[in-house]
Structure formats: structure tokens, C-alpha cells
LODREN-190470 format. One record per residue (C-alpha): x, y, z; residue in three letters. Coordinates in pm, whole numbers, plus 50000, padded with zeros to 5 digits. Layout:
# residues N
XYZALA...
# end
This chain:
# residues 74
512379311277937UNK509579332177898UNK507659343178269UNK504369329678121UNK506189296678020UNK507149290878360UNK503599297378496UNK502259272578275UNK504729246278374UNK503859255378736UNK499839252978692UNK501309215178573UNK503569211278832UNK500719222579116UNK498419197178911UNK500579167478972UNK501379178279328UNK497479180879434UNK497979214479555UNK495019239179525UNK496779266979668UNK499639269079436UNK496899259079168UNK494819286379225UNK498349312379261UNK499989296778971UNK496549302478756UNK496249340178830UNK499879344878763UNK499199327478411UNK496479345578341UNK497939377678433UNK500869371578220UNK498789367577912UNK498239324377910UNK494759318077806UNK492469293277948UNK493289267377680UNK496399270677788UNK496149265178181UNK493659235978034UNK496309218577875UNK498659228078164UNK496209211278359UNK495669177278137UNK499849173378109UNK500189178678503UNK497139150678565UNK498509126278312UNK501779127778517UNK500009127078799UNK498459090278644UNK501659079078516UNK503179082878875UNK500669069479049UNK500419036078784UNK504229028878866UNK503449029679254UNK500909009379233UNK502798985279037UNK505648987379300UNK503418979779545UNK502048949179439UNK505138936479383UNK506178944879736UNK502728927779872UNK503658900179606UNK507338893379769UNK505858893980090UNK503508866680002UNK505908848779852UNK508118851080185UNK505308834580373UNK504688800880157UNK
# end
């Protein structure tokens, strides 16, 4: 796999993971290698709609835990 390849799946990794320090490493290292903006862009939009998808399937788990629970108490 390409070095630049790898940076771009890390800008999307670091995206998902909320962390601005490996964002902000991860981006320089892209750049450096030759990625273009659009690229760390779209990097950027696949890591937050993982991001999303994770966080809708917690939230779903959750209110089914809270849901159980109130259905422990009637």
C-alpha cells in the first residue's frame, strides 16, 4: 500500500477517533506525501460518516438498555 494511502486512511481514522493531534500529524504527513486537499476532504467526510454510523448504533443500544430497564421495573 502506497505511504500516501495510508495517510489518508489515517486522516479518517483520526476523524472518527476525535483526535486533533493525530488529525493535524496525519494531515501534514498527507500533504507532504503528495494527497491534495480534496483528498484529506474526503478522508475527512468517510472518517465522520463512521464516526455517525457508530455513534447511531450506540445510541440505539442504549435505549434498548434504558428500555429493558424500564421494563424490569413494571
Amino acid at each position: 500500500m502506497k505511504e500516501r494511502t495510508k495517510e489518508l486512511i489515517a486522516v479518517g481514522a483520526a476523524t472518527t477517533a476525535n483526535c486533533v493531534p493525530c488529525l493535524k500529524y496525519h494531515y501534514q504527513k498527507a500533504l507532504a506525501l503528495g494527497a491534495t486537499n480534496d483528498d484529506i476532504k474526503d478522508a475527512i467526510e468517510v472518517g465522520r460518516m463512521v464516526r455517525r454510523g457508530a455513534a447511531r448504533a450506540w445510541d440505539k443500544e442504549a435505549d434498548e438498555l434504558i428500555d429493558s430497564m424500564q421494563e424490569g421495573e413494571a
